[in-house]
C-alpha positions as CSV (number, residue, x, y, z in Angstrom):
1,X,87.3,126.3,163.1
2,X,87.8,128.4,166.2
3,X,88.0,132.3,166.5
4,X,91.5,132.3,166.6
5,X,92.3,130.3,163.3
6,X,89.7,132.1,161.4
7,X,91.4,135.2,162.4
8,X,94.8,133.8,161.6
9,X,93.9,132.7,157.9
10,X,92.6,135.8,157.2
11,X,95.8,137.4,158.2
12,X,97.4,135.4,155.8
13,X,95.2,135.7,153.2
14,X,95.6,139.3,153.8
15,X,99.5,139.3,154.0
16,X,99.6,137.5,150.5
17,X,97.2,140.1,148.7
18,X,99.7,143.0,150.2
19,X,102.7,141.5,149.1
20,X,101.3,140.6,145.7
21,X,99.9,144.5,145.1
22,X,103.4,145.8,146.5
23,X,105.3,143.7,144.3
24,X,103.6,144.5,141.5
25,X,104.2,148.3,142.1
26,X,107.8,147.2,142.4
27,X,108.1,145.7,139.3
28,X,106.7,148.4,137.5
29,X,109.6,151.0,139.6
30,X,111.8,148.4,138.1
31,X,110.8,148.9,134.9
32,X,110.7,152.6,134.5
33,X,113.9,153.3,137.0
34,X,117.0,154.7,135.4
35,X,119.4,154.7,138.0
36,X,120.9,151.3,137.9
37,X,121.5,151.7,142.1
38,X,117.7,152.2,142.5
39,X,116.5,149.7,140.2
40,X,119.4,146.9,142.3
41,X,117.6,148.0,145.6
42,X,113.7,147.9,143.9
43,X,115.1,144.3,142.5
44,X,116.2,142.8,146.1
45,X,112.9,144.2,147.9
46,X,111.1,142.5,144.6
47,X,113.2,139.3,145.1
48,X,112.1,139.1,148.8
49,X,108.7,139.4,148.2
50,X,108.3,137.2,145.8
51,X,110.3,134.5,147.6
């Protein structure tokens, strides 16, 4: 594998870990929000990332 795959898997790999942590942060927004607007916008992002 050359430099420049290596690097680009690991990207990846890191891109999925960040998504995965911020979604699960967003769930648990979702979860405690009370304003129905918020929780519709925490809900889309959530959809997005987890898409």
């Amino acid at each position: 594998m050359s430099k420049k795959e290596s690097w680009v898997k690991e990207l990846k790999k890191i891109t999925r870990l960040f998504k995965s942590i911020v979604a699960d942060r967003v769930a648990t927004q979702i979860k405690q929000e009370t304003n129905m607007i918020y929780k519709e916008s925490y809900l889309a992002l959530w959809i997005k990332l987890t898409s």
